[in-house]
DRENMIRO-145413 format. One record per atom (N, C-alpha, C): residue in one letter; residue number from 1; x, y, z. Coordinates in steps of 0.02 Angstrom, whole numbers. Example, Ala and Ser with C-alpha at 12.3 -4.5 7.8 and 13.67 -1.06 7.14 Angstrom:
BEGIN
PT  residu  num  px  py  pz
PT  a  1  660  -284  390
PT  a  1  615  -225  390
PT  a  1  660  -165  390
PT  s  2  642  -112  354
PT  s  2  684  -53  357
PT  s  2  645  2  394
// end
This chain:
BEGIN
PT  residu  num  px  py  pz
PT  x  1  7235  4623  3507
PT  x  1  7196  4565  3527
PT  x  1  7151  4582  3586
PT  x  2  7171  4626  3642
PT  x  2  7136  4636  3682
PT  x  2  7080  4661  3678
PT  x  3  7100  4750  3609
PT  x  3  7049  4794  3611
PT  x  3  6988  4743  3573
PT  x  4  7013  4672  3551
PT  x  4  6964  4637  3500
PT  x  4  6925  4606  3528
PT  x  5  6921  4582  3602
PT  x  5  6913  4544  3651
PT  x  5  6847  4587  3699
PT  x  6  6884  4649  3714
PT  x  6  6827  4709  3751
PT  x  6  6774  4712  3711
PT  x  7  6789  4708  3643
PT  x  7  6726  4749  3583
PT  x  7  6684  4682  3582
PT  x  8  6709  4620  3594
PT  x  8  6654  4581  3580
PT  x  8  6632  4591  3656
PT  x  9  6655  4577  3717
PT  x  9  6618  4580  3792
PT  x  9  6575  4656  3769
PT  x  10  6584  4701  3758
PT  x  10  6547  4745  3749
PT  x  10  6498  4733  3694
PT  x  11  6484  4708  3626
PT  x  11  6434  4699  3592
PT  x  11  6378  4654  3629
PT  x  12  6426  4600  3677
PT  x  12  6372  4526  3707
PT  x  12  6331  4592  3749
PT  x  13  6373  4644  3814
PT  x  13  6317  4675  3832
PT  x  13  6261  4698  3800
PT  x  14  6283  4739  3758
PT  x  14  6224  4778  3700
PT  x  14  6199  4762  3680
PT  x  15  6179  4687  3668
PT  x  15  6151  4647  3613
PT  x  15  6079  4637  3631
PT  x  16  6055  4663  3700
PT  x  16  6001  4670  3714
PT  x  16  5953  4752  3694
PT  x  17  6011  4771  3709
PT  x  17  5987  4851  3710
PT  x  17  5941  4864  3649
PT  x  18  5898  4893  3694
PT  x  18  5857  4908  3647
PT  x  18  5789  4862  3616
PT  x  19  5782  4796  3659
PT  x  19  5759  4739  3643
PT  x  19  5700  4743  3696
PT  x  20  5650  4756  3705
PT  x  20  5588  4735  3755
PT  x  20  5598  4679  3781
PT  x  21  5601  4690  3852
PT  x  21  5603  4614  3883
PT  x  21  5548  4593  3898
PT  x  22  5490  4611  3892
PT  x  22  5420  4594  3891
PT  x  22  5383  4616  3821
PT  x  23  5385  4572  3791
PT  x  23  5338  4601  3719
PT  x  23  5301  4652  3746
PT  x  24  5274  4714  3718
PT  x  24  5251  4778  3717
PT  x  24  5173  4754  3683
PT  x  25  5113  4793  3713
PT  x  25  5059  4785  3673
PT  x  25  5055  4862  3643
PT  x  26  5063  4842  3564
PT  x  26  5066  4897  3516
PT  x  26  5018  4898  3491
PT  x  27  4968  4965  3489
PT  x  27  4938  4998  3466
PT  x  27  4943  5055  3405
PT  x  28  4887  5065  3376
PT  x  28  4917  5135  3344
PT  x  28  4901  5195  3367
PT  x  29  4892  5219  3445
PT  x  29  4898  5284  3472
PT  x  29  4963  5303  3480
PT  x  30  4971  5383  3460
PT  x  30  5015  5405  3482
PT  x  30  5015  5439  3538
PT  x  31  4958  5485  3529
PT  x  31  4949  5548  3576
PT  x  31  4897  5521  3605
PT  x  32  4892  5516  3683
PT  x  32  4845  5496  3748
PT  x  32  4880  5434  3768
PT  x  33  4889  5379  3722
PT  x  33  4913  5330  3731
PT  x  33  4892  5292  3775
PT  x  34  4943  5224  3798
PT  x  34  4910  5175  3837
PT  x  34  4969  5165  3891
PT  x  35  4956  5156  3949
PT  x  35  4993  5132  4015
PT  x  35  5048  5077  3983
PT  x  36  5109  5074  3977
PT  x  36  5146  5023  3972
PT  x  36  5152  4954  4002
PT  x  37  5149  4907  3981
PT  x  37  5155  4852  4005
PT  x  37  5211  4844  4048
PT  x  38  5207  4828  4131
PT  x  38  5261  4824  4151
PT  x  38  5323  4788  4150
PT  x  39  5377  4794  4131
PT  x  39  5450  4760  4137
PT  x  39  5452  4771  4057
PT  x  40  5400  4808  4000
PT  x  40  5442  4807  3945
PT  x  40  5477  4852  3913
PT  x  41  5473  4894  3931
PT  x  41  5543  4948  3916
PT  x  41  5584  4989  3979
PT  x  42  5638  4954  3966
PT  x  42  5673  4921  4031
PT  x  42  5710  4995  4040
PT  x  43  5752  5029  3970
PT  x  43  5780  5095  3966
PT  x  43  5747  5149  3973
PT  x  44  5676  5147  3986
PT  x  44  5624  5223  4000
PT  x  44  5572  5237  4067
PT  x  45  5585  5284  4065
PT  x  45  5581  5315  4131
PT  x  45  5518  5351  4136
PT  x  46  5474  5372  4151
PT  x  46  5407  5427  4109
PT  x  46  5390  5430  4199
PT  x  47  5366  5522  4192
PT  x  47  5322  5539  4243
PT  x  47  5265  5597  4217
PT  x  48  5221  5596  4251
PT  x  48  5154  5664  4235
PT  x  48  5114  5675  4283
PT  x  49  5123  5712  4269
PT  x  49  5063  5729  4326
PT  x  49  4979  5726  4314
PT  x  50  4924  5719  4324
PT  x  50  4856  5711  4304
PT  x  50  4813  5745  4316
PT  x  51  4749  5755  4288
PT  x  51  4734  5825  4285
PT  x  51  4696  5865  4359
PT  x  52  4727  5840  4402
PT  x  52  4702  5879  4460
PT  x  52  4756  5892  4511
PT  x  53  4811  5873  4470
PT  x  53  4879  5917  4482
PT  x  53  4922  5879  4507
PT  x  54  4902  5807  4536
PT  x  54  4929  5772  4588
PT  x  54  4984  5725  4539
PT  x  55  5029  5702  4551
PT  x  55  5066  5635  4539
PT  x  55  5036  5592  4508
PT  x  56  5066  5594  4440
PT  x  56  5043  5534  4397
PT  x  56  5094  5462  4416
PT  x  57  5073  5411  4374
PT  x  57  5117  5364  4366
PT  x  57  5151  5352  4320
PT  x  58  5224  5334  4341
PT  x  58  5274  5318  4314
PT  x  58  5271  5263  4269
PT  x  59  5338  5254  4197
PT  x  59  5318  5177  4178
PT  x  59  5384  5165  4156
PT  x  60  5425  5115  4174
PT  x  60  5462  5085  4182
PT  x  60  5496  5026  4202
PT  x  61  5545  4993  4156
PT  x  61  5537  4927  4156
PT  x  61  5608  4891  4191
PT  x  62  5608  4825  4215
PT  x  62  5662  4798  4256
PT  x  62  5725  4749  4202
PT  x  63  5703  4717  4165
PT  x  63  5734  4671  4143
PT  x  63  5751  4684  4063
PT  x  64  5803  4700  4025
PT  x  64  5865  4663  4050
PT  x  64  5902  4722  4076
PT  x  65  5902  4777  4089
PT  x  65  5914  4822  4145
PT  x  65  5885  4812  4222
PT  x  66  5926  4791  4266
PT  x  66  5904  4783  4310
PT  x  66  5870  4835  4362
PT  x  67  5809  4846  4404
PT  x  67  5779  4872  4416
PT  x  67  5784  4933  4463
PT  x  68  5876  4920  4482
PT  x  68  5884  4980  4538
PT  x  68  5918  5019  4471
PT  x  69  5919  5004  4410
PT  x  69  5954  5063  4356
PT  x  69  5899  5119  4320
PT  x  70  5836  5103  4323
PT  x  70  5778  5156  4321
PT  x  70  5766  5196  4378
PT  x  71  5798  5253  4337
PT  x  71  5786  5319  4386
PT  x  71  5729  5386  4361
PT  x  72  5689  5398  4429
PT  x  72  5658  5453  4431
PT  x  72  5694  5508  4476
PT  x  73  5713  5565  4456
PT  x  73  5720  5637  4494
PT  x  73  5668  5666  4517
PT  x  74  5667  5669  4565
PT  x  74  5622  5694  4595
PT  x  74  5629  5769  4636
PT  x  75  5595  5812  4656
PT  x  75  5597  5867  4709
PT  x  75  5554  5886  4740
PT  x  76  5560  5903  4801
PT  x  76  5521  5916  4839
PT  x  76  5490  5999  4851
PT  x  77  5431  5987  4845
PT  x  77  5370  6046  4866
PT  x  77  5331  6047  4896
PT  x  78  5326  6086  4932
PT  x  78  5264  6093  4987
PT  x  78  5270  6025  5024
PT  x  79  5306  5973  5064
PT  x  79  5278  5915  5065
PT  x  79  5277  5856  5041
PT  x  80  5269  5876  4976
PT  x  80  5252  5812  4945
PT  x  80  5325  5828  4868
PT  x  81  5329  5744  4850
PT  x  81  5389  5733  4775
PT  x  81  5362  5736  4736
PT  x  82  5377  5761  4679
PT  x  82  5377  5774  4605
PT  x  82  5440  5745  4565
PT  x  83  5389  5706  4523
PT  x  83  5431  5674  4474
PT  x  83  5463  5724  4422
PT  x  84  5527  5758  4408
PT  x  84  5527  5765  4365
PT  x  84  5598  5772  4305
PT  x  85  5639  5721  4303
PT  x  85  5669  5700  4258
PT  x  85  5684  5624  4278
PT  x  86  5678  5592  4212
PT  x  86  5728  5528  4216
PT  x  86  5800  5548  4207
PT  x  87  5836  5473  4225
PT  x  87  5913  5475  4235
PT  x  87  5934  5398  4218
PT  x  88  5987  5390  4211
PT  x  88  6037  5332  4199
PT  x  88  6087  5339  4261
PT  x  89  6094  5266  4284
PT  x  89  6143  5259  4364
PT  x  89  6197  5233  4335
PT  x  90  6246  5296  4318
PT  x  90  6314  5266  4278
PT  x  90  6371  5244  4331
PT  x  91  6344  5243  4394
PT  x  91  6400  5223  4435
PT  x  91  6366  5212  4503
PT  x  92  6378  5162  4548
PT  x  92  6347  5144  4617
PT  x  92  6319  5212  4647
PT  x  93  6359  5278  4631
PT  x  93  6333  5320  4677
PT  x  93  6314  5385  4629
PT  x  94  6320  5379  4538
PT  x  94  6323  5440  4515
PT  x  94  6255  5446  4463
PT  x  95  6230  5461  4450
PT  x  95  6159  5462  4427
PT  x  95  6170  5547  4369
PT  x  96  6152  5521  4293
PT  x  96  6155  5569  4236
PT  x  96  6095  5581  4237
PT  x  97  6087  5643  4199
PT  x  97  5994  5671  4215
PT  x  97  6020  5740  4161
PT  x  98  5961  5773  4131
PT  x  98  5972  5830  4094
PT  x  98  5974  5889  4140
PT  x  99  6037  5928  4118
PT  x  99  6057  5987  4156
PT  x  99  6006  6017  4152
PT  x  100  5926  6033  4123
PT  x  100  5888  6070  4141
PT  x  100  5841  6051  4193
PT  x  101  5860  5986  4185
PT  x  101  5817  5972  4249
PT  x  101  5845  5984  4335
PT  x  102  5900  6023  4326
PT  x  102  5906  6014  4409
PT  x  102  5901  6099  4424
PT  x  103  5889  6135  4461
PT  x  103  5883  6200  4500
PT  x  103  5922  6190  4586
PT  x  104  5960  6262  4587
PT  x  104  5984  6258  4643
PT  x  104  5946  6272  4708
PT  x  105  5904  6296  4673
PT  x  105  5835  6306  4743
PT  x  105  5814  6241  4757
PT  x  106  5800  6162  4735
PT  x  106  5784  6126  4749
PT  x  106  5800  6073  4808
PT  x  107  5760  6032  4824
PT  x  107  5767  5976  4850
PT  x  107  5770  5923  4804
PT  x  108  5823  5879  4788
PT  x  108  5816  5831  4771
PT  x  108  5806  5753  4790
PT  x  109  5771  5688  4761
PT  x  109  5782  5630  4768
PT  x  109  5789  5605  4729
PT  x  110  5833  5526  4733
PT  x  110  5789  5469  4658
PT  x  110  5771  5429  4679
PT  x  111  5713  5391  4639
PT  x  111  5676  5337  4658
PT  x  111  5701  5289  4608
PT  x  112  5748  5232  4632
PT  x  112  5774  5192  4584
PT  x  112  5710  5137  4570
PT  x  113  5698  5104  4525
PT  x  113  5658  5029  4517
PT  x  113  5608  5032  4532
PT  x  114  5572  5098  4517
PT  x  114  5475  5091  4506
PT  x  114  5461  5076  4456
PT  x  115  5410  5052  4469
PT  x  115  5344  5056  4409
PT  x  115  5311  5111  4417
PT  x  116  5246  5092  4467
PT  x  116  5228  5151  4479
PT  x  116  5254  5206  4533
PT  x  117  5237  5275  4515
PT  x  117  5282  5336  4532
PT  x  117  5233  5357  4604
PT  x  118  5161  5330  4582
PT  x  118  5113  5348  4667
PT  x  118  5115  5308  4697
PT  x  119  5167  5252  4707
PT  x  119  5156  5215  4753
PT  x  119  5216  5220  4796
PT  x  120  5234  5240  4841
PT  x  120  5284  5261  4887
PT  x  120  5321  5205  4917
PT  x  121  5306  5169  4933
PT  x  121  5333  5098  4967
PT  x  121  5315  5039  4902
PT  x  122  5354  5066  4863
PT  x  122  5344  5011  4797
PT  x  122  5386  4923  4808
PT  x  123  5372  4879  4810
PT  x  123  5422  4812  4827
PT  x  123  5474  4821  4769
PT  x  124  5546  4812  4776
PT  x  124  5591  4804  4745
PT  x  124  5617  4870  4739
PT  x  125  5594  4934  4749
PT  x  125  5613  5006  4741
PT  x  125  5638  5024  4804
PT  x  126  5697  5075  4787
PT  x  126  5722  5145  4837
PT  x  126  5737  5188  4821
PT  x  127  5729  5244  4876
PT  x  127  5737  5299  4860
PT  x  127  5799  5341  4893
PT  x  128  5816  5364  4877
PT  x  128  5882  5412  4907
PT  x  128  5906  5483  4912
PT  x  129  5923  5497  4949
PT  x  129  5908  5583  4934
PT  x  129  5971  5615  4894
PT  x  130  5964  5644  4847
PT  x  130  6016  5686  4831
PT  x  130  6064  5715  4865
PT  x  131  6134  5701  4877
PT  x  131  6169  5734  4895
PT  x  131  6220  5803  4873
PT  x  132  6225  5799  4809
PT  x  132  6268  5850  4761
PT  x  132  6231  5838  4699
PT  x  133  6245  5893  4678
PT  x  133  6232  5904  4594
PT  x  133  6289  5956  4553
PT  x  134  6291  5940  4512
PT  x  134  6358  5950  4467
PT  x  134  6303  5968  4416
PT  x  135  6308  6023  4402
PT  x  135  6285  6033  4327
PT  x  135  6372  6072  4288
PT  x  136  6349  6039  4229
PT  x  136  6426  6061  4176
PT  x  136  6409  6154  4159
PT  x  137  6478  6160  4168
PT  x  137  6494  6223  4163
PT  x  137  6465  6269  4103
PT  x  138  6451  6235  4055
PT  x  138  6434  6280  3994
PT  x  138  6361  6262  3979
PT  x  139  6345  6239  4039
PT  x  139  6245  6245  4014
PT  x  139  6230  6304  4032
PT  x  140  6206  6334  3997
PT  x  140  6162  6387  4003
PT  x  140  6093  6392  4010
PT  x  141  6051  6394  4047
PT  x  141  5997  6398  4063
PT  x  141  5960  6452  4037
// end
């Protein structure tokens, strides 16, 4: 009865997933594409850079994921952050990201709850510095 009880509290969460919380304006580009509408894809994370090398913008959405759960990885060079992996905040303090994205030479940060990735003092966003990184034993690089 219980495990019957979790599976439905767990379907009510999910039942969004995956659902745009802002209708999306769909086009038929694939490749170049168009700036995302903000707050509608709440699970994706996107960074690039543009063609004069500098920090592109990020696109990422708040609702029904709330906005400190969009994560950018970031590291530091020369100075200045580079966006470069998204992540999922599976715990107040633990943040998942692809084992290729982290290097031990690095500086890391994340920028939880942007939109955009060039705007440094974004309202509703923070940033935090990496303290440890755990990559799993059997990635091979």
């Amino acid at each position: 009865m219980l495990g019957a009880v979790c599976l439905v509290v767990l379907l009510g969460y999910a039942y969004g997933c995956g659902q745009p919380a802002v209708p999306p304006q769909l086009g038929t580009r694939v490749v170049g594409g168009e700036d995302a509408v903000a707050h509608s894809w709440p699970w994706q994370v996107r960074g690039h850079r543009d063609r004069e090398g500098g920090q592109g913008r990020g696109h990422s959405c708040s609702d029904p994921v709330p906005p400190s759960l969009q994560i950018s990885l970031q590291y530091r060079s020369f100075g200045s952050w580079y966006h470069t992996c998204g992540g999922t905040l599976i715990a107040p303090q633990w943040v998942l990201t692809a084992a290729h994205c982290i290097s031990s030479s690095l500086t890391y940060r994340v920028a939880l709850g942007k939109q955009d990735l060039s705007v440094d003092d974004e309202p509703g966003s923070v940033t935090v510095g990496v303290e440890k990184t755990i990559v799993h034993e059997k990635w091979n690089s």
